[in-house]
C-alpha positions as CSV (number, residue, x, y, z in Angstrom):
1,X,-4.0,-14.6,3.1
2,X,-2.5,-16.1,6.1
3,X,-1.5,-13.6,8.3
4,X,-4.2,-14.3,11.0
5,X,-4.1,-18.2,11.3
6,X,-0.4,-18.6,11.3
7,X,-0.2,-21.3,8.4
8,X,2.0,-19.3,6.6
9,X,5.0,-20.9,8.8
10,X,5.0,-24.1,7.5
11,X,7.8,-27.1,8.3
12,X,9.7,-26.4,5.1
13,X,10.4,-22.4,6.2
14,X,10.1,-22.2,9.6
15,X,14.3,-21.8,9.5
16,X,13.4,-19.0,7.7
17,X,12.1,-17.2,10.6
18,X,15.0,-18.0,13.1
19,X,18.1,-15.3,13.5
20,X,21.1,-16.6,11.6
21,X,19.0,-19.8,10.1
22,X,20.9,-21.4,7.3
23,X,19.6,-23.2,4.0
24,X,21.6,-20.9,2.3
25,X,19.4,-17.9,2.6
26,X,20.4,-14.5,4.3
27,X,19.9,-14.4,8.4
28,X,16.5,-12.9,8.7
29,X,15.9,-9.1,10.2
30,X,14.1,-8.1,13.1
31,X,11.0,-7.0,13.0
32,X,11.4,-3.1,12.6
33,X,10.2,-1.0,15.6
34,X,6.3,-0.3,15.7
35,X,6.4,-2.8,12.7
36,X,3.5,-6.0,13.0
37,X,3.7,-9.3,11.8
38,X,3.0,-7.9,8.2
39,X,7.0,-7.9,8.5
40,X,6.8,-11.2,9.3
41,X,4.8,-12.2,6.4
42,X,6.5,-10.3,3.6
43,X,9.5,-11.8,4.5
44,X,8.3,-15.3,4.3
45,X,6.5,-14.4,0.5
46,X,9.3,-13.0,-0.3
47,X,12.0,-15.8,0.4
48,X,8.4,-18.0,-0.6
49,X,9.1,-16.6,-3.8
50,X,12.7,-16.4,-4.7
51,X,12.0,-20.5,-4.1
52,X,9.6,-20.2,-6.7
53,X,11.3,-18.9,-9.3
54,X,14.2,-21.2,-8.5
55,X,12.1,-24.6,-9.0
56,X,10.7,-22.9,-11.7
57,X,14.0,-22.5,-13.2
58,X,14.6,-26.0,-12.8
59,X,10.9,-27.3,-14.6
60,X,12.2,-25.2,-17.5
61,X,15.9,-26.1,-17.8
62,X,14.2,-29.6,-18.0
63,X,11.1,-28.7,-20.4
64,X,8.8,-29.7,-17.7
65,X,5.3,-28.3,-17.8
66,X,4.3,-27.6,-14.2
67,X,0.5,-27.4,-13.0
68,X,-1.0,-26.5,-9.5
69,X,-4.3,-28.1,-8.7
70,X,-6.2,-26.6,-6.7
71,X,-9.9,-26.8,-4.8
72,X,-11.9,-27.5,-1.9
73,X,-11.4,-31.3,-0.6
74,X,-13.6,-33.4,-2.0
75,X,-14.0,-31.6,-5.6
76,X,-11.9,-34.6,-7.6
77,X,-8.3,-33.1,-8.3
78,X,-7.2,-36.9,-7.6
79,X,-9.8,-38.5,-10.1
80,X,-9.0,-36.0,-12.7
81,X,-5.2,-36.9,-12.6
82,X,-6.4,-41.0,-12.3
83,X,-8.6,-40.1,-15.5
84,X,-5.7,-37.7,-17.3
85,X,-3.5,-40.7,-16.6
86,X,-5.3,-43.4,-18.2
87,X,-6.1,-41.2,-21.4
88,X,-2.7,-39.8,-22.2
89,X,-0.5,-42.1,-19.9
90,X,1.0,-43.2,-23.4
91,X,1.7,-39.5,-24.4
92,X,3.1,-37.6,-22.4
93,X,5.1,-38.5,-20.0
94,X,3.5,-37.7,-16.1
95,X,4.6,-36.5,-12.7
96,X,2.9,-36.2,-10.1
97,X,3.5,-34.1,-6.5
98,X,0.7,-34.6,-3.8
99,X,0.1,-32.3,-1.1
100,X,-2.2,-33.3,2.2
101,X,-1.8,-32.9,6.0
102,X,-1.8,-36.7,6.2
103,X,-1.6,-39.7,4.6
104,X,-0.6,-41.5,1.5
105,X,-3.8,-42.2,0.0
106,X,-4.0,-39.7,-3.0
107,X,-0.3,-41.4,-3.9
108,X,-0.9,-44.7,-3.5
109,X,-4.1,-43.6,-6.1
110,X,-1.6,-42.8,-8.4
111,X,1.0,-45.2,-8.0
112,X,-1.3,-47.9,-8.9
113,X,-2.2,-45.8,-12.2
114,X,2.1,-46.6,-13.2
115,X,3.1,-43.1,-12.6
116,X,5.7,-42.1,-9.8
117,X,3.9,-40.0,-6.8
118,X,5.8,-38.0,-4.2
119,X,3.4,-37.5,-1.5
120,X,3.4,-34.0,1.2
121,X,2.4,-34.5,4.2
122,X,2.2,-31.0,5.3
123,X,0.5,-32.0,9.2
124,X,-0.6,-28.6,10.1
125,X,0.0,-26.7,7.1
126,X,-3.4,-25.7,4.9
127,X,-1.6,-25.3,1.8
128,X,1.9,-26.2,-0.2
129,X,4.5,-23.5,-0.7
130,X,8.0,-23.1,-3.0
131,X,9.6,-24.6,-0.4
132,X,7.6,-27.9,0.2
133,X,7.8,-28.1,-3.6
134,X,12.1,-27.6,-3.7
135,X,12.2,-30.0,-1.3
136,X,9.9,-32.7,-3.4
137,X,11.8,-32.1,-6.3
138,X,15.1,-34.0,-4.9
139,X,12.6,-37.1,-5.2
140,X,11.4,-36.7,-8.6
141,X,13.3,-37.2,-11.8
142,X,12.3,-33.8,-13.7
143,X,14.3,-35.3,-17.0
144,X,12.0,-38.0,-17.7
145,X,8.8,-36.1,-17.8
146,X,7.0,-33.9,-19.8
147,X,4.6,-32.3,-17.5
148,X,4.0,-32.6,-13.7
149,X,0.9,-32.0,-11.8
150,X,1.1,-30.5,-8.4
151,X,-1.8,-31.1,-6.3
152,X,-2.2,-29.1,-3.5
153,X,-4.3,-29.4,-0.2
154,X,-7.9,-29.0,-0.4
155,X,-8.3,-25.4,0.7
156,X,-10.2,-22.6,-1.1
157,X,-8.4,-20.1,0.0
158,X,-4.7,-20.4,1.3
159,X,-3.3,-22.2,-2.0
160,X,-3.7,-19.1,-4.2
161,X,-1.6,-17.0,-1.9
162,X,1.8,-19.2,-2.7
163,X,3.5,-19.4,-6.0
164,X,5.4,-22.6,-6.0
165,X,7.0,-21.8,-9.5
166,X,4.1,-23.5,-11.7
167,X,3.4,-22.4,-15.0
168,X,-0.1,-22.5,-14.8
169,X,-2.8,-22.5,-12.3
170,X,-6.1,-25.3,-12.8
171,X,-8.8,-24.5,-10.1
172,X,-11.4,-27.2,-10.1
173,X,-15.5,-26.3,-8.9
174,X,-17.2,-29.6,-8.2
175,X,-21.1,-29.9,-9.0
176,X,-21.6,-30.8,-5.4
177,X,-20.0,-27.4,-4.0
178,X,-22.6,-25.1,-5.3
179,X,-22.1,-22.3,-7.9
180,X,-21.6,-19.1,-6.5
181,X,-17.9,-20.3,-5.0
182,X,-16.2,-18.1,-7.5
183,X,-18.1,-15.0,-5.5
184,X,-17.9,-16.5,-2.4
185,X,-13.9,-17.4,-2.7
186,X,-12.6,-14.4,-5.4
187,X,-9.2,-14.8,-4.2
188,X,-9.0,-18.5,-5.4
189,X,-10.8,-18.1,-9.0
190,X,-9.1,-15.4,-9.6
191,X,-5.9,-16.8,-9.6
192,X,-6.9,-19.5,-12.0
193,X,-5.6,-19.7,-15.4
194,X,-8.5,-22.4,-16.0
195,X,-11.6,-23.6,-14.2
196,X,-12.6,-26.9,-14.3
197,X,-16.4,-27.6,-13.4
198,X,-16.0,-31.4,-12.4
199,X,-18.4,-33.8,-11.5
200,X,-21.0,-32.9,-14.4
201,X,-22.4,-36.7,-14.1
202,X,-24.3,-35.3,-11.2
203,X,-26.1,-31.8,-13.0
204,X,-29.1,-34.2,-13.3
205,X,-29.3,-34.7,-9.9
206,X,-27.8,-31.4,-8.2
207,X,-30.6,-29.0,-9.7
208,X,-29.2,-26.2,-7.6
209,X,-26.4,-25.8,-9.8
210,X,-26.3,-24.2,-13.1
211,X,-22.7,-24.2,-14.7
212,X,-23.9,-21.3,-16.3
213,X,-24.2,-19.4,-13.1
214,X,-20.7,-20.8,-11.9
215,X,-18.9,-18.7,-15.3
216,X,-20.8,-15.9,-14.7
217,X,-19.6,-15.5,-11.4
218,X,-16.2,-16.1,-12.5
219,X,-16.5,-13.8,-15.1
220,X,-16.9,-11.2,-12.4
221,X,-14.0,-11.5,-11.2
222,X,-12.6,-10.0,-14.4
223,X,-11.2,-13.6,-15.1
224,X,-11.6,-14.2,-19.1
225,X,-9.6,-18.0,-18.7
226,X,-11.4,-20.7,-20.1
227,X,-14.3,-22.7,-18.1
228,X,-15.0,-26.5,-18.7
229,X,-17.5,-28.6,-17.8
230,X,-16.3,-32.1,-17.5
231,X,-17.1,-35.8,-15.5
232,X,-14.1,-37.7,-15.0
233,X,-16.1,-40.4,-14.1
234,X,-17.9,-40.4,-17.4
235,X,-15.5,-38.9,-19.6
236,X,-18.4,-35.9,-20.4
237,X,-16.2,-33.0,-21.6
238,X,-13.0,-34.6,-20.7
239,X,-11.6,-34.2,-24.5
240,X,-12.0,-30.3,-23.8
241,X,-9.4,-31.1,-21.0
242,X,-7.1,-33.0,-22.7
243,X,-7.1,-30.4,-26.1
244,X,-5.7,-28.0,-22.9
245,X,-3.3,-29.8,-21.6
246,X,-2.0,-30.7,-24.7
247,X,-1.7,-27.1,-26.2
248,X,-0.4,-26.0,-22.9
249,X,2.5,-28.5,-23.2
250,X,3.0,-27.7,-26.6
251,X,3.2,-24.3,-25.7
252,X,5.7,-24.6,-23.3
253,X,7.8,-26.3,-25.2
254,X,8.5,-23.7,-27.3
255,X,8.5,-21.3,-24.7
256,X,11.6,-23.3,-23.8
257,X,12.9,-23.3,-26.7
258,X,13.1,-19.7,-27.2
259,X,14.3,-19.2,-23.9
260,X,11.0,-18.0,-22.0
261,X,9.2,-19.1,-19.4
262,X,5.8,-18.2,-18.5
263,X,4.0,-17.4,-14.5
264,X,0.9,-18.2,-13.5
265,X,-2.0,-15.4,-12.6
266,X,-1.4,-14.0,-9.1
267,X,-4.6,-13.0,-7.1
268,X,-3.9,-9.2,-6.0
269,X,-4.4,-9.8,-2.6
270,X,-1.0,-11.3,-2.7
271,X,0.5,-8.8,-4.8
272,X,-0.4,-6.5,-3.0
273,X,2.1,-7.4,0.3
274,X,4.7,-7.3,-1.9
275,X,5.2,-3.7,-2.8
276,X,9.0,-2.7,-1.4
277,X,12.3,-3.1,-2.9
278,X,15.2,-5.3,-1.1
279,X,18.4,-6.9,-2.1
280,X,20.2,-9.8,-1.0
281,X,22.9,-12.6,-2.0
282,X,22.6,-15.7,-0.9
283,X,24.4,-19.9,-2.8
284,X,22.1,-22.3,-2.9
285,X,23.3,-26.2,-4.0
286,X,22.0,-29.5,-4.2
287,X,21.5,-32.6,-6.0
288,X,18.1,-33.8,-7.7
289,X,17.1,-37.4,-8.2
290,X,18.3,-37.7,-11.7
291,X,21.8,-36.6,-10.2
292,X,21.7,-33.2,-11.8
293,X,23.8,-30.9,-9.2
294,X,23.3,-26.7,-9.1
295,X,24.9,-24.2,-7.3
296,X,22.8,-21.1,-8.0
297,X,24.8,-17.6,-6.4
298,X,22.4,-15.0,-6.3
299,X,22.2,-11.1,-6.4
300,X,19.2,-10.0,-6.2
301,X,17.4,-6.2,-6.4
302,X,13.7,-6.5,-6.1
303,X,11.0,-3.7,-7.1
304,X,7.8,-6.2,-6.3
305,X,4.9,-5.6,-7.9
306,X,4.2,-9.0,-9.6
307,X,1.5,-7.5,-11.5
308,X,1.5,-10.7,-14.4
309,X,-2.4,-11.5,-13.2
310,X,-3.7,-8.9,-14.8
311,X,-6.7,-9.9,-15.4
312,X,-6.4,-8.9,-18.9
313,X,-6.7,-12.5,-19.9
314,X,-3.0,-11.5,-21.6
315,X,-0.3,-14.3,-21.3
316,X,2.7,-13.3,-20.2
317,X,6.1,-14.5,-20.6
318,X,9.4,-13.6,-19.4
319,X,13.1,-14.4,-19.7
320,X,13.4,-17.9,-18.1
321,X,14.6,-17.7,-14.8
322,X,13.4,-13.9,-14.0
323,X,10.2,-12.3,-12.3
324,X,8.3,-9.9,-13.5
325,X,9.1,-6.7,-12.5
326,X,12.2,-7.6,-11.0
327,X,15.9,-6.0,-11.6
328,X,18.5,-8.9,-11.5
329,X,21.8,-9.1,-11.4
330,X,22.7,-13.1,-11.6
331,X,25.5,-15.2,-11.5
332,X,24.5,-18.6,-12.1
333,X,26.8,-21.7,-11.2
334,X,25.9,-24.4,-12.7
């Protein structure tokens, strides 16, 4: 977690932290007396991931399949989506949101691929959260897509921490990384619904790796989602990949249909800080880049426990536009 470095204040909710601060949320509490900056940090998750569950609202009112990439830098999240591009560009229909501290570059990538980027520069910030991603969303035109890829800054650690209201979570391991980063970084592979082992071109070369070993450290982490071995770079395993994403899409679909919505796993470490009730009421409106405009009044009674990583390997699904675990009492505008 991010309770020691301070990137959990971010650009996008530092408001959050100032008396009285707007955006439509509730003015934020002191910190109790003889409470820490745990205080701090719960609150932040918590508005993190009432945020959440609103964009996620939005994916699904539009049938939009939302995946978070994430990785170390360097392990080929932005090859991958070049690659995914060129093999189903005619398929399915592709967003793309880019997270990095600076620069364009990963966007532009994109771009020249014919699919619309909105790139995050986060400056400071090691890792993209719900409200980086609201934000984004009034620049991308959720009606004319069928699923959009999220991918976040190259951190093994921070990303996991921060539901940005995703349906699924892709965790790529690059040949060049070495294969006991699942044991070395549990918090990050266990929060993956599916690992990708990228850059396989190179196992001839890189004889210290052993995908093998790689699974059977993820494995030990109690986390039964699928491993593949892929190269985007010479389409080895990529059709493993694709079947995914295309089952996943289908899936969601008729999640959608049925009224459902599905969460992807949550690392317990994260859980974990969000064990307390609260309630609060709060209006939040605005206008998206197709011209869609919500005004979303709120009640909310929260039991946390966000249990739905189980590790069980079960997928769970829940009333579109609820939590797990969560009591709600809403009134929806719009």
């Amino acid at each position: 977690m991010c309770n020691t470095c301070g990137c959990n204040v971010t650009e996008a909710n530092r408001h959050l932290l100032d008396e009285g601060a707007g955006h439509g949320h509730e003015p934020q509490r002191e910190i109790p007396e003889g409470g820490t900056a745990v205080h701090v940090l719960r609150r932040l998750l918590d508005a993190n991931d009432q945020e959440a569950a609103h964009n996620r609202a939005h994916f699904d009112e539009h049938g939009v399949l939302a995946l978070n990439l994430m990785s170390s830098p360097g392990s080929g999240k932005t090859r991958l989506l070049e690659a995914t591009i060129e093999a189903l560009g005619d398929e399915l229909r592709i967003g793309v949101i880019e997270g990095d501290l600076e620069t364009e570059n990963d966007a532009d990538r994109i771009r020249a691929k014919g699919v619309a980027a909105h790139q995050i520069t986060t400056g400071t910030a090691c890792h993209l959260d719900a409200h980086m991603i609201h934000d984004a969303l009034h620049h991308v035109a959720l009606a004319g897509l069928d699923v959009l890829f999220i991918e976040n800054v190259g951190n093994l650690v921070c990303p996991a921490s921060f539901d940005l209201g995703q349906h699924r979570n892709v965790t790529l391991l690059s040949v060049t990384e070495g294969d006991d980063k699942p044991a070395k970084y549990p918090v990050m592979f266990r929060a993956a619904d599916l690992m990708l082992i990228t850059k396989a071109d190179l196992l001839g070369v890189i004889e210290e790796f052993a995908p093998e070993r790689a699974t059977r450290a993820f494995r030990e982490l109690a986390n039964p989602a699928p491993v593949l071995t892929l190269s985007a770079k010479s389409g080895a395993g990529f059709d493993g990949w694709l079947s995914w994403l295309r089952s996943e899409v289908a899936a969601h679909r008729a999640r959608v249909a049925a009224g459902e919505t599905a969460h992807p796993r949550v690392q317990p470490e994260g859980a974990a800080l969000h064990g307390h009730a609260h309630e609060h009421s709060h209006t939040h409106e605005h206008t998206h880049a197709d011209g869609t405009r919500h005004a979303h009044p709120h009640t909310h009674l929260h039991t946390h426990a966000h249990g739905h990583g189980s590790g069980g390997g079960a997928d769970h699904v829940h009333p579109a536009g609820h939590a797990p675990e969560d009591d709600h009492d809403h009134a929806h505008g719009g």
